[in-house]
Biopython code that builds the backbone (N, CA, C, O; Angstrom):
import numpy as np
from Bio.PDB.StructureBuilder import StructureBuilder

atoms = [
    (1, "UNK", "N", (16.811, 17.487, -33.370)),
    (1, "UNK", "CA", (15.727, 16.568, -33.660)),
    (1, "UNK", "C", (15.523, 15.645, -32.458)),
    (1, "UNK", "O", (16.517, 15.182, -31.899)),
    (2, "UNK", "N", (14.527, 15.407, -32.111)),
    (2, "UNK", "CA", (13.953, 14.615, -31.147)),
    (2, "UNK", "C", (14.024, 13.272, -31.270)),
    (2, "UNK", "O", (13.358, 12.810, -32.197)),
    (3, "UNK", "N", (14.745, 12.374, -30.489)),
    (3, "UNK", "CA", (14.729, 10.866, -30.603)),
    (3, "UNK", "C", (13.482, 10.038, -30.055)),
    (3, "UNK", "O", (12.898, 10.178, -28.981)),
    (4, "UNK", "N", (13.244, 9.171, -31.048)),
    (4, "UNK", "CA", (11.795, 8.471, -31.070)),
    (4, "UNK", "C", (11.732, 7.676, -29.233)),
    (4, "UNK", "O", (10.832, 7.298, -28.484)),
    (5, "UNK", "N", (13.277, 7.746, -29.176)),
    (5, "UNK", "CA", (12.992, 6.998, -27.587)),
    (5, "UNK", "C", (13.309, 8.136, -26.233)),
    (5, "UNK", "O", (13.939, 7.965, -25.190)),
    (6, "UNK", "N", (12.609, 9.276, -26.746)),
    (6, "UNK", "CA", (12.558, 10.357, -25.801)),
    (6, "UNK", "C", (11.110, 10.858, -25.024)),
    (6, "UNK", "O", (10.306, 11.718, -25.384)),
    (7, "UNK", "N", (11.104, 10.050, -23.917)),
    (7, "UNK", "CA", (9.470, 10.513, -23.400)),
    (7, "UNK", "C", (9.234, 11.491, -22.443)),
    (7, "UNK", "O", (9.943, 11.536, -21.438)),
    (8, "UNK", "N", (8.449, 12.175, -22.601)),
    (8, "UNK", "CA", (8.290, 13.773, -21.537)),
    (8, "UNK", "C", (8.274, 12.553, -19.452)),
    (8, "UNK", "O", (7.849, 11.563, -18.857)),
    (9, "UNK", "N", (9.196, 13.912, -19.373)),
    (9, "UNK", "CA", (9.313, 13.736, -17.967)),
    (9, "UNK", "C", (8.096, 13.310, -17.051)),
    (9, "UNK", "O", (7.302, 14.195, -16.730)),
    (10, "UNK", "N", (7.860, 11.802, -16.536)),
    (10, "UNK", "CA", (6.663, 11.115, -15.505)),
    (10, "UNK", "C", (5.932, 10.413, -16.423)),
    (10, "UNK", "O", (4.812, 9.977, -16.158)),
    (11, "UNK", "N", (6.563, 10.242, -17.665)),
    (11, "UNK", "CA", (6.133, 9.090, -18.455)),
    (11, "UNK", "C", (5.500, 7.501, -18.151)),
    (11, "UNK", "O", (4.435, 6.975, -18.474)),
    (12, "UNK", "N", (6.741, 6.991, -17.337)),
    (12, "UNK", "CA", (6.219, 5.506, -16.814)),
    (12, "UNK", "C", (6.067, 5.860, -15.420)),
    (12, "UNK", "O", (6.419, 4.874, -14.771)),
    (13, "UNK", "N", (5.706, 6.808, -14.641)),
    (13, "UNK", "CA", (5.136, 7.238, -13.662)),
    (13, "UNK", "C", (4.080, 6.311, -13.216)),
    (13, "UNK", "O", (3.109, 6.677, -13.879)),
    (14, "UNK", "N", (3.677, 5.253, -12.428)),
    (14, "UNK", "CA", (2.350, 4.572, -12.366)),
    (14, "UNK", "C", (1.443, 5.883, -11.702)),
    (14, "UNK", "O", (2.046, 6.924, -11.439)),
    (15, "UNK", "N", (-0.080, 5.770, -11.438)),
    (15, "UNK", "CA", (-1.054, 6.988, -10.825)),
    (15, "UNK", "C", (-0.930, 6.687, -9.375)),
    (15, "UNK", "O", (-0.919, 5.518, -8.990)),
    (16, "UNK", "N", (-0.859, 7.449, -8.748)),
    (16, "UNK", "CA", (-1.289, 7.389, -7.580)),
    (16, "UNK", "C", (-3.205, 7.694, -7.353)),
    (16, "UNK", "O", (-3.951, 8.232, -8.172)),
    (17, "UNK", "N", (-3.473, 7.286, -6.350)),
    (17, "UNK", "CA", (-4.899, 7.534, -5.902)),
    (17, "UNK", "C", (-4.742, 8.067, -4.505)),
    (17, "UNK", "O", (-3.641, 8.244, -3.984)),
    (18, "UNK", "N", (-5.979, 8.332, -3.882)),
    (18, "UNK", "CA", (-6.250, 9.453, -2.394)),
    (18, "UNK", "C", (-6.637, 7.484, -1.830)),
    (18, "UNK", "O", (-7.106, 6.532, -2.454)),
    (19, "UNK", "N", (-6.125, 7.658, -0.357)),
    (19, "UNK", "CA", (-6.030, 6.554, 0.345)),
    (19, "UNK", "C", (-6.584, 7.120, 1.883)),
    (19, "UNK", "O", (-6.364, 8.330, 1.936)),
    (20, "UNK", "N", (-7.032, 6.773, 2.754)),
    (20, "UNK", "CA", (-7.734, 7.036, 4.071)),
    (20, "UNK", "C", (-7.036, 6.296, 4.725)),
    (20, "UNK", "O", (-6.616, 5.241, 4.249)),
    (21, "UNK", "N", (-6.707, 6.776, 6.216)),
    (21, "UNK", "CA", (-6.078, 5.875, 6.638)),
    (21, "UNK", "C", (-6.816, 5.909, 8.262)),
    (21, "UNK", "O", (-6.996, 6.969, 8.863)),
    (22, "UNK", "N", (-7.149, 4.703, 8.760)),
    (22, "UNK", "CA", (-7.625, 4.857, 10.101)),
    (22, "UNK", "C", (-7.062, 4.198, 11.213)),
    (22, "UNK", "O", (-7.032, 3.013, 10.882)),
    (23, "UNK", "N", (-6.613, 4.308, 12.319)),
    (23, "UNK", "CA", (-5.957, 3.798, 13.247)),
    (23, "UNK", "C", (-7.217, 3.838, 14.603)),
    (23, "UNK", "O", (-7.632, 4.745, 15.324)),
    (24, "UNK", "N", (-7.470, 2.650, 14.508)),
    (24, "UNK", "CA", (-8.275, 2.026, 15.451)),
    (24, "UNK", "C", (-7.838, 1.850, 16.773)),
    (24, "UNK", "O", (-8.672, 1.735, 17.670)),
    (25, "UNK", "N", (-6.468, 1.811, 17.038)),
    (25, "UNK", "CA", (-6.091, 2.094, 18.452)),
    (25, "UNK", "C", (-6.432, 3.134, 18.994)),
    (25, "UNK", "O", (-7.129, 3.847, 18.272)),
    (26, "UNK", "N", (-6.118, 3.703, 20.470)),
    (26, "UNK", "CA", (-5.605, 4.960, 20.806)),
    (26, "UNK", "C", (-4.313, 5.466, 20.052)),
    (26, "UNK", "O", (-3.502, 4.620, 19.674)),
    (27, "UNK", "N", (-4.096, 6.723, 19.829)),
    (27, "UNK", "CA", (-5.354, 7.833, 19.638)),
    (27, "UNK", "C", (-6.090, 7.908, 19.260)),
    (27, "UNK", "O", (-6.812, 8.814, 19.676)),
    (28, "UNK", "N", (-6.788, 6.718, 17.708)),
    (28, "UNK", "CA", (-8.030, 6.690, 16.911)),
    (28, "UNK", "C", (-7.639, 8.020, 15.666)),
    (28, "UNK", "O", (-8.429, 8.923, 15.390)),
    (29, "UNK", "N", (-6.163, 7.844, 15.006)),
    (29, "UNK", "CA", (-5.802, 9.012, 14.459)),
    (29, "UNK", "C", (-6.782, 8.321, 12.922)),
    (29, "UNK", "O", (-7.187, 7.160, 12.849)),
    (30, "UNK", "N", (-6.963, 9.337, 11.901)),
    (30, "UNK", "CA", (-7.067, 9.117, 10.743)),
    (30, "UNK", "C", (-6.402, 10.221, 9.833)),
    (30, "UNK", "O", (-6.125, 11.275, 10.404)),
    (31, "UNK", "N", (-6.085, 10.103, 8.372)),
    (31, "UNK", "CA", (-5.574, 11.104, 7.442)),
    (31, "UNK", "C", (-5.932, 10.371, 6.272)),
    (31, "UNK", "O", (-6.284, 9.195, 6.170)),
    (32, "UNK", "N", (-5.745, 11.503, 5.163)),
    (32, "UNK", "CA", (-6.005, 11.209, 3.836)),
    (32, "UNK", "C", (-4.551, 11.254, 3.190)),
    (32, "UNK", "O", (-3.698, 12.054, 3.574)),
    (33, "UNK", "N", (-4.353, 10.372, 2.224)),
    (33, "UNK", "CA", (-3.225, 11.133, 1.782)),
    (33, "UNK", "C", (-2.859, 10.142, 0.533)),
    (33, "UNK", "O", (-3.329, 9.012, 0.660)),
    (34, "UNK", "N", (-1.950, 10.426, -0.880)),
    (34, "UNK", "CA", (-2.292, 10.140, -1.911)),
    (34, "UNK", "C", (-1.056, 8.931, -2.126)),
    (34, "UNK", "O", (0.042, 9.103, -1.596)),
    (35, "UNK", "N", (-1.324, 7.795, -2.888)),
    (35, "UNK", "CA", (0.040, 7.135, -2.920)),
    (35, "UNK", "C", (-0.327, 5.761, -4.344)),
    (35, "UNK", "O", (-1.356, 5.478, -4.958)),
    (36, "UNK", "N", (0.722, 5.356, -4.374)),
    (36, "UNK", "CA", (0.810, 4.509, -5.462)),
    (36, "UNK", "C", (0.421, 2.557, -5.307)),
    (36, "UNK", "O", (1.323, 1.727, -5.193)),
    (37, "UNK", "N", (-1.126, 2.185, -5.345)),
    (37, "UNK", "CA", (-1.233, 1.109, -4.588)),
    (37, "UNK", "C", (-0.843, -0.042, -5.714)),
    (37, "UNK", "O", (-1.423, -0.015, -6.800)),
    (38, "UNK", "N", (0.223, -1.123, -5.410)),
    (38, "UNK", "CA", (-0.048, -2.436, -6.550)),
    (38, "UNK", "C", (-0.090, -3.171, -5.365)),
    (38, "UNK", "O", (0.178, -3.031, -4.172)),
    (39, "UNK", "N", (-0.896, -4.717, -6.793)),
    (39, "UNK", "CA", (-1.113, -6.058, -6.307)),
    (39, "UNK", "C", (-0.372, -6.803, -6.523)),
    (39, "UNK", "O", (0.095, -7.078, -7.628)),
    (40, "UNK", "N", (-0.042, -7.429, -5.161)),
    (40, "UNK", "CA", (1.336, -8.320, -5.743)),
    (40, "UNK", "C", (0.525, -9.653, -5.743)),
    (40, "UNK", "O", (-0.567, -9.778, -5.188)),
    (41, "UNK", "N", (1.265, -10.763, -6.516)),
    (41, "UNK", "CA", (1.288, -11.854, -6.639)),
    (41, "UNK", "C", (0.304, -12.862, -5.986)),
    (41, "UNK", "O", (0.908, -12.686, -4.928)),
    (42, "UNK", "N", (-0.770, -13.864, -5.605)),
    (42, "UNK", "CA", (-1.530, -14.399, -4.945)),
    (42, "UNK", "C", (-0.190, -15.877, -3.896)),
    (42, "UNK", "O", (-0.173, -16.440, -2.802)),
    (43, "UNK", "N", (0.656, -15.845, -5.150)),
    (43, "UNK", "CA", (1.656, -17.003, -4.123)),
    (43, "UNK", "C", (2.737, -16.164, -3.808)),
    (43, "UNK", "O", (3.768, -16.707, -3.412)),
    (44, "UNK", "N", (2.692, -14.832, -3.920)),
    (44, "UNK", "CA", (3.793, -14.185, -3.041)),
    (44, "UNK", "C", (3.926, -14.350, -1.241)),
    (44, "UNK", "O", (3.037, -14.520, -0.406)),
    (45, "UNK", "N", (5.016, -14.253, -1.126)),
    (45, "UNK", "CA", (5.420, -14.446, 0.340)),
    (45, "UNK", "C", (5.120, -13.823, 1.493)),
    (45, "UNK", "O", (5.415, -14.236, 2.615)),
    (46, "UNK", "N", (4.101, -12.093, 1.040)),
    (46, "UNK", "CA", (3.398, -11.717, 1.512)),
    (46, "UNK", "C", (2.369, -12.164, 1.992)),
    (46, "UNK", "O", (1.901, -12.000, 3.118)),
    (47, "UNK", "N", (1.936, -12.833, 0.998)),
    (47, "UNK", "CA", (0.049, -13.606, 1.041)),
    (47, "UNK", "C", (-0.102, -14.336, 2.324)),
    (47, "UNK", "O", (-1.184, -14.446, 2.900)),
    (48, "UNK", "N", (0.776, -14.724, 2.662)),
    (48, "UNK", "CA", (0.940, -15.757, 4.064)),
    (48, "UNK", "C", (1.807, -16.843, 3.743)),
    (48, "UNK", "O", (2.532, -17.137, 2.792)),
    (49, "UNK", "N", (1.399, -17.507, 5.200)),
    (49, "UNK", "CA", (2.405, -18.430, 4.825)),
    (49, "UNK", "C", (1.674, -19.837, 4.279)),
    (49, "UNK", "O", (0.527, -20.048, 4.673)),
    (50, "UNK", "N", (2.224, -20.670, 3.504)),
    (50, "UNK", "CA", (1.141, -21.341, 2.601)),
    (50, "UNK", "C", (0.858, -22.738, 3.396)),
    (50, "UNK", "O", (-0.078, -23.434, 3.003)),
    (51, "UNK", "N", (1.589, -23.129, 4.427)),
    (51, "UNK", "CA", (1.441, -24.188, 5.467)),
    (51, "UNK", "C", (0.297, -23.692, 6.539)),
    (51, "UNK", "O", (-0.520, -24.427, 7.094)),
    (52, "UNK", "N", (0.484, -21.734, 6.759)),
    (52, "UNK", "CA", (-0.052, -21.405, 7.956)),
    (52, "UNK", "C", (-2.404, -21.790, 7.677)),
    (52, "UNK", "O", (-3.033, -22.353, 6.781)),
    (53, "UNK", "N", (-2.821, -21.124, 8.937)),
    (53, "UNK", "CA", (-4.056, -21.601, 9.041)),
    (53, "UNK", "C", (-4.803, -20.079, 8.206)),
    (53, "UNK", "O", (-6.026, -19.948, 8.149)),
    (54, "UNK", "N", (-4.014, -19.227, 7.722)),
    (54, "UNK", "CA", (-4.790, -17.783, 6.968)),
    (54, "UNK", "C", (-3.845, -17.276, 6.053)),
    (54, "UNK", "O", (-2.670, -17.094, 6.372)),
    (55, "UNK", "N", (-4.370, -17.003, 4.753)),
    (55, "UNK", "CA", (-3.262, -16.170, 4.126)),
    (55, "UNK", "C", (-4.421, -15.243, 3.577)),
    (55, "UNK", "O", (-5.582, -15.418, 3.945)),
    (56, "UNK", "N", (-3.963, -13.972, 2.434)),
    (56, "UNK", "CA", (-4.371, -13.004, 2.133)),
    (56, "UNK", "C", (-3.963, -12.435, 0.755)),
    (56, "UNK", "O", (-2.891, -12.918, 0.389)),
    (57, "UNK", "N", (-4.256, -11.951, 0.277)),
    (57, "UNK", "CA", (-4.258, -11.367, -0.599)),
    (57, "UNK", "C", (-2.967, -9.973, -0.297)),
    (57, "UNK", "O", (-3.057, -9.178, 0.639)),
    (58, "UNK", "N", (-1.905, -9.972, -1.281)),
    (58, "UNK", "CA", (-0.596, -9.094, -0.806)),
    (58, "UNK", "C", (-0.894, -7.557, -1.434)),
    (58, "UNK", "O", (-1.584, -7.528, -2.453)),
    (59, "UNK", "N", (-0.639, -6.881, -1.142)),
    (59, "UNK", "CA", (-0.537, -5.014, -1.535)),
    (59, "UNK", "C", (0.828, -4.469, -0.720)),
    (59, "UNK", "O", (1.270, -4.544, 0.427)),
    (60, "UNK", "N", (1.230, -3.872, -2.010)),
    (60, "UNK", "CA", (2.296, -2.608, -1.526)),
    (60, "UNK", "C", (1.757, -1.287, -2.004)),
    (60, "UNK", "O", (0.994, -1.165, -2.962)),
    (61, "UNK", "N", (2.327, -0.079, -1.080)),
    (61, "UNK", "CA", (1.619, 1.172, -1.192)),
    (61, "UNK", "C", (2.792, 1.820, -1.382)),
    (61, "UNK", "O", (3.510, 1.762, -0.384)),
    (62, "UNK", "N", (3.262, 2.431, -2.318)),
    (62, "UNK", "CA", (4.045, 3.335, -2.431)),
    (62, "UNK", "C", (3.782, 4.577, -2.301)),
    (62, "UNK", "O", (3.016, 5.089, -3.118)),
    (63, "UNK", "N", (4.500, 5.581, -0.964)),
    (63, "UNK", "CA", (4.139, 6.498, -0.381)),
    (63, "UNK", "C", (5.837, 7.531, -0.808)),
    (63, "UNK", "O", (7.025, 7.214, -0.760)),
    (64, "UNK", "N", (5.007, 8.990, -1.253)),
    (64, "UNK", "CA", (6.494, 9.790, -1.659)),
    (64, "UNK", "C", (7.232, 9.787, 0.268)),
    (64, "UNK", "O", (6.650, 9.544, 1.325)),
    (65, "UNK", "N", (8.641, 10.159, -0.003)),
    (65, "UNK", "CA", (8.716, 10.995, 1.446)),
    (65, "UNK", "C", (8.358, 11.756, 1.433)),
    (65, "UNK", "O", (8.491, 11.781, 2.657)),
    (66, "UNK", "N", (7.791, 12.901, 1.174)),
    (66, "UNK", "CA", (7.117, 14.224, 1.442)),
    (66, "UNK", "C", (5.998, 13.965, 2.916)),
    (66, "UNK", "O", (5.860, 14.655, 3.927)),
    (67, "UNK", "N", (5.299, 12.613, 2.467)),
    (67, "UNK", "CA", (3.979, 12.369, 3.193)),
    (67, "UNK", "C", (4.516, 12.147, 4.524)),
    (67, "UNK", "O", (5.021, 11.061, 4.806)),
    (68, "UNK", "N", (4.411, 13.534, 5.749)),
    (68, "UNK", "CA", (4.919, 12.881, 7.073)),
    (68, "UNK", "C", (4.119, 12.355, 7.956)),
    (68, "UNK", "O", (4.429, 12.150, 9.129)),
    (69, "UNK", "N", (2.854, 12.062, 7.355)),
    (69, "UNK", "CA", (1.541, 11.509, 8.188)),
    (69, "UNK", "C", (2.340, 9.471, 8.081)),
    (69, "UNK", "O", (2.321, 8.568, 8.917)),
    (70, "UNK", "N", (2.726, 9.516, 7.133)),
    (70, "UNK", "CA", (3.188, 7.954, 7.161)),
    (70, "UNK", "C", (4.073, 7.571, 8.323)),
    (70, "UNK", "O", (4.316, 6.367, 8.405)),
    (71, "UNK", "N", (4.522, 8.246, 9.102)),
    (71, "UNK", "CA", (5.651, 7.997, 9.749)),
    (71, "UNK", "C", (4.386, 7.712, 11.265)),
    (71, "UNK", "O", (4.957, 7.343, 12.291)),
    (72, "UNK", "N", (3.268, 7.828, 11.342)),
    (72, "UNK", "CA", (2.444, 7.884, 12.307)),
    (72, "UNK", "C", (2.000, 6.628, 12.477)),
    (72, "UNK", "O", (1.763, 6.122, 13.573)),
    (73, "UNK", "N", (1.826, 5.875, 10.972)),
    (73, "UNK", "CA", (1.067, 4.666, 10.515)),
    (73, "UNK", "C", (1.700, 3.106, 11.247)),
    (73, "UNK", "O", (2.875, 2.875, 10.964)),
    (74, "UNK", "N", (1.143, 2.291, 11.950)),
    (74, "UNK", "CA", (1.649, 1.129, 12.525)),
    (74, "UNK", "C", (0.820, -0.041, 11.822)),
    (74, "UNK", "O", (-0.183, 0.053, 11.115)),
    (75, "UNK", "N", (1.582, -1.245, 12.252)),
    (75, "UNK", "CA", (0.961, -2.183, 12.131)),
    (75, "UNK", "C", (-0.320, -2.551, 12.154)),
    (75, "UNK", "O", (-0.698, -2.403, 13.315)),
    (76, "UNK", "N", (-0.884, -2.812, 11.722)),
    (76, "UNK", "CA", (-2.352, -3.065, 12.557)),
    (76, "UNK", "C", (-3.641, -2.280, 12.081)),
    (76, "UNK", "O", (-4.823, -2.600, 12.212)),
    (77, "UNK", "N", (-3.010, -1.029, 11.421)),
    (77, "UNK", "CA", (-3.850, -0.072, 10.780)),
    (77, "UNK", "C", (-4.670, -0.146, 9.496)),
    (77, "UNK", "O", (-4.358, -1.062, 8.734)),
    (78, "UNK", "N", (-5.393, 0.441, 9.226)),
    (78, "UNK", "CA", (-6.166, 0.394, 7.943)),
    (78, "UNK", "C", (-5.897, 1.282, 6.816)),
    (78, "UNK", "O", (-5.837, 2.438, 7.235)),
    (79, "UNK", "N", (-5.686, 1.203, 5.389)),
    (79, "UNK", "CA", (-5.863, 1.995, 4.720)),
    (79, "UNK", "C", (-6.914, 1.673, 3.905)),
    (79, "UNK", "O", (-7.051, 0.478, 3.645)),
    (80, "UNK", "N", (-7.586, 2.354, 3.501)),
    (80, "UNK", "CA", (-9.024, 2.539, 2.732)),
    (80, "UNK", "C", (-8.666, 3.438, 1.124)),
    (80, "UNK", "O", (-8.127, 4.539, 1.007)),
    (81, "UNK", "N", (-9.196, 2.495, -0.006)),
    (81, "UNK", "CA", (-8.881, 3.185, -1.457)),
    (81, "UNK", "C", (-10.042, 3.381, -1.140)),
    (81, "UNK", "O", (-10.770, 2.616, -0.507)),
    (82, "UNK", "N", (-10.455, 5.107, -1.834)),
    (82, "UNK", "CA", (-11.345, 5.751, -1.635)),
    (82, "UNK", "C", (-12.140, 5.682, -3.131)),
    (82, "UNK", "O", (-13.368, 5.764, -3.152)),
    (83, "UNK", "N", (-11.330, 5.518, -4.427)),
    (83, "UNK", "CA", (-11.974, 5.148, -5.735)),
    (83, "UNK", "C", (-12.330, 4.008, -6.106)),
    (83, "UNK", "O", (-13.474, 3.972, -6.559)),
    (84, "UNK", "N", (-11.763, 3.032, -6.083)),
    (84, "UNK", "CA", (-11.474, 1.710, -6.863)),
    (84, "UNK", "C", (-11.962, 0.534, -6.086)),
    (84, "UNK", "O", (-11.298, -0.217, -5.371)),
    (85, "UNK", "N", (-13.253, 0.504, -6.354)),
    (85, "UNK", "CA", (-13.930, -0.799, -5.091)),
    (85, "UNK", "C", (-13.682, -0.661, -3.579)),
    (85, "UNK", "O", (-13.900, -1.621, -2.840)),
    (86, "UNK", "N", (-13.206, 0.580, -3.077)),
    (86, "UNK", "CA", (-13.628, 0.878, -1.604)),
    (86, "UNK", "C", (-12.661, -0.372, -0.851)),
    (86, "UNK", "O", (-12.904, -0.800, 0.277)),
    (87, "UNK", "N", (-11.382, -0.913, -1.828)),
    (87, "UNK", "CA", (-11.000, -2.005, -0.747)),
    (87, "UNK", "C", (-10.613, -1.727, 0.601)),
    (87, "UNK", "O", (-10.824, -0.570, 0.965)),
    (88, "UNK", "N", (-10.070, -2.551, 1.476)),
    (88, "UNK", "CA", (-9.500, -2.295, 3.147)),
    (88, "UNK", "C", (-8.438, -3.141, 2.737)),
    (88, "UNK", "O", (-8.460, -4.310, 2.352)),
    (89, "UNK", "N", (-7.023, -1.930, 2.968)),
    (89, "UNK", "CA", (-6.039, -3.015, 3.483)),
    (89, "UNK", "C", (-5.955, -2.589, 4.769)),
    (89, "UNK", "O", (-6.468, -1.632, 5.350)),
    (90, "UNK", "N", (-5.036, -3.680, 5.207)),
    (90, "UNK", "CA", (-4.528, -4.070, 6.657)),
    (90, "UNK", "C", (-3.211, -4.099, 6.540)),
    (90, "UNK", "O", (-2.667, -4.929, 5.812)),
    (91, "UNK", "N", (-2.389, -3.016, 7.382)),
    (91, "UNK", "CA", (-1.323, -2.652, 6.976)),
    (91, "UNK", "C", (-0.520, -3.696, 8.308)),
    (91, "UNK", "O", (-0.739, -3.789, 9.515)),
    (92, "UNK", "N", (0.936, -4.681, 6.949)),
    (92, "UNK", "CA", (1.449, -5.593, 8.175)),
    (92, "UNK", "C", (3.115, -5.164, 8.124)),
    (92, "UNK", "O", (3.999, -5.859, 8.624)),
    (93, "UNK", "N", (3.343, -3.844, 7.396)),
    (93, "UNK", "CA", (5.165, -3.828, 7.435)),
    (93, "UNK", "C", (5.285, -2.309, 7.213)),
    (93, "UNK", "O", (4.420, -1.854, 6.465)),
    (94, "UNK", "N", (5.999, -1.606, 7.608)),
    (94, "UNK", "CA", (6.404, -0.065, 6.768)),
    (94, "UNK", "C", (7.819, 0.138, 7.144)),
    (94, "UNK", "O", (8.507, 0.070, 8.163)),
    (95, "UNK", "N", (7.966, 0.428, 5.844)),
    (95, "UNK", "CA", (9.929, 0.321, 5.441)),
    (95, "UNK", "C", (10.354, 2.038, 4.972)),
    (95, "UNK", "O", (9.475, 2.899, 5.000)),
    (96, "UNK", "N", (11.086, 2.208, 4.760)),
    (96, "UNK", "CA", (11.464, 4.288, 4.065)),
    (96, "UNK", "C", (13.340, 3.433, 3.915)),
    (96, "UNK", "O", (14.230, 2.795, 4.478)),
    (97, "UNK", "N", (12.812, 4.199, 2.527)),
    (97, "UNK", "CA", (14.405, 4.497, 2.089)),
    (97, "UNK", "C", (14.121, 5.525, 1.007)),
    (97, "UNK", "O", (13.064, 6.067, 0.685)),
    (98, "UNK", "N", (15.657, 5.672, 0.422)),
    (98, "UNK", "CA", (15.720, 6.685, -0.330)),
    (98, "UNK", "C", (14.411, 6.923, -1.659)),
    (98, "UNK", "O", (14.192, 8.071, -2.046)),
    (99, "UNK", "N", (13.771, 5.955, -2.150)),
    (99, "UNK", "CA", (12.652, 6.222, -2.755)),
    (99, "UNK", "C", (11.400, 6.806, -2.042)),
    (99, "UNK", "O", (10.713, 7.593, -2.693)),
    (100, "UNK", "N", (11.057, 6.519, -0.849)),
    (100, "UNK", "CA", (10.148, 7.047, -0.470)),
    (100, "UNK", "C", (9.331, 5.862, 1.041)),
    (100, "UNK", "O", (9.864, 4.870, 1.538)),
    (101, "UNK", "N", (8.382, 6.281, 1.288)),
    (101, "UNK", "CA", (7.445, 5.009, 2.075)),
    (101, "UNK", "C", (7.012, 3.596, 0.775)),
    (101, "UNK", "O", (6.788, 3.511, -0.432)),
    (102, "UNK", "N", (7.126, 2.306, 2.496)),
    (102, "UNK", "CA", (6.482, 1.183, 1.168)),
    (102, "UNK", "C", (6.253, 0.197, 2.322)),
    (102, "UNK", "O", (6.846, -0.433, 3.198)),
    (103, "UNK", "N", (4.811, 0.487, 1.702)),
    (103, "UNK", "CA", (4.020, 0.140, 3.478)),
    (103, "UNK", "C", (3.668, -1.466, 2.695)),
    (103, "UNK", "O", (3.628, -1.237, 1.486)),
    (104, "UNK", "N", (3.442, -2.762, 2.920)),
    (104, "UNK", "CA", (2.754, -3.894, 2.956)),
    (104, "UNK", "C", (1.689, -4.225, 3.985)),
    (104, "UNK", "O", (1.534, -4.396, 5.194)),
    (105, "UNK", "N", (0.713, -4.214, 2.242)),
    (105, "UNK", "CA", (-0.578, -4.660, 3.292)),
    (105, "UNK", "C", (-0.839, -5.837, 2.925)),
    (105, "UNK", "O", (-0.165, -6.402, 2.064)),
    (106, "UNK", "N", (-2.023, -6.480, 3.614)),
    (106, "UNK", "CA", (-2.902, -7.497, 2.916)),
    (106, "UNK", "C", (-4.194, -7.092, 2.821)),
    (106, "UNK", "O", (-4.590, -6.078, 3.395)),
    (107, "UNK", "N", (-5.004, -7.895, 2.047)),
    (107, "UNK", "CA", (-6.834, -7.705, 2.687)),
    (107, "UNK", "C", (-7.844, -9.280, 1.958)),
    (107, "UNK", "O", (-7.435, -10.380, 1.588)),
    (108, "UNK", "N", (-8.970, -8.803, 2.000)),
    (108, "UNK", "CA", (-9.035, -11.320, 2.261)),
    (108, "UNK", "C", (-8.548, -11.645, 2.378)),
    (108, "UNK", "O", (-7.914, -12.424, 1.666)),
    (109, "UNK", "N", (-8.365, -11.196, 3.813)),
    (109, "UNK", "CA", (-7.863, -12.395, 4.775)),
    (109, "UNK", "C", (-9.092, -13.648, 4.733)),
    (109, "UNK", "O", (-10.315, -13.524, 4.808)),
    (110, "UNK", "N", (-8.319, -14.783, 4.595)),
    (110, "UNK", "CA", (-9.721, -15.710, 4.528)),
    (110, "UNK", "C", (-9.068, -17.186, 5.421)),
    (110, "UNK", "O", (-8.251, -16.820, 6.266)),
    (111, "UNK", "N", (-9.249, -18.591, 5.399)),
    (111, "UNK", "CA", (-8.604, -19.614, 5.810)),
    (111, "UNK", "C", (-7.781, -19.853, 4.587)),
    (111, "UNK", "O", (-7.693, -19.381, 3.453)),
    (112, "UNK", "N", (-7.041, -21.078, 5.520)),
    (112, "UNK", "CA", (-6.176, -21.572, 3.890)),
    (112, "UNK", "C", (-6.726, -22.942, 4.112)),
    (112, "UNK", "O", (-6.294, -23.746, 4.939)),
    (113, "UNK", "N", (-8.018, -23.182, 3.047)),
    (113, "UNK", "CA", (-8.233, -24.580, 2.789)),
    (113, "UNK", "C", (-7.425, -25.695, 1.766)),
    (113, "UNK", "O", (-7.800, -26.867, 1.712)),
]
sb = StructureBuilder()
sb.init_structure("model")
sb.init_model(0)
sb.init_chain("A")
sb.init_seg("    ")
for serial, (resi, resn, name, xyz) in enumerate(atoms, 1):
    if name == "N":
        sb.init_residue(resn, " ", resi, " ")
    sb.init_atom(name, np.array(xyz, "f"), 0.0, 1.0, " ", f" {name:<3s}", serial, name[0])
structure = sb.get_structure()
């Protein structure tokens, strides 16, 4: 018999979405590729710094390791959600460990009045 607290395998799985990614430097590389975007917090420590003259709005992208286009991705770069209001982040950190890529972005960027 099946226990009521038994859920099919990728249950609390969050979705991933298709993400664009463009690198405005040289080489001017771009790729598509699919990953898991949340919003963090507006007074998270991401957002900026809350003394400094700009903060932003925080995003983490959770990327599987499989994706070896991530390992290309720098600072400075763009990723583009291709469904969900067309946002732009601005990618400012990329970390890999045993879960996978976990890139930090921001995007409104605005002043801090």
């Amino acid at each position: 018999m099946r226990s009521p607290f038994d859920f099919p395998p990728g249950f609390f799985q969050p979705f991933a979405e298709p993400l664009k990614w463009i690198q405005d430097k040289a080489p001017h590389r771009t790729g598509t590729f699919s990953a898991v975007v949340l919003h963090g917090a507006p007074d998270s420590q991401n957002a900026g710094h809350p003394l400094g003259s700009l903060v932003a709005d925080p995003w983490t992208v959770h990327v599987s390791r499989d994706v070896a286009l991530v390992a290309d991705i720098r600072v400075g770069d763009r990723l583009c959600r291709v469904g969900i209001g067309a946002e732009v982040l601005t990618v400012q950190q990329i970390s890999r460990d045993e879960s996978g890529w976990i890139v930090v972005c921001t995007s409104n960027e605005r002043p801090n009045v």
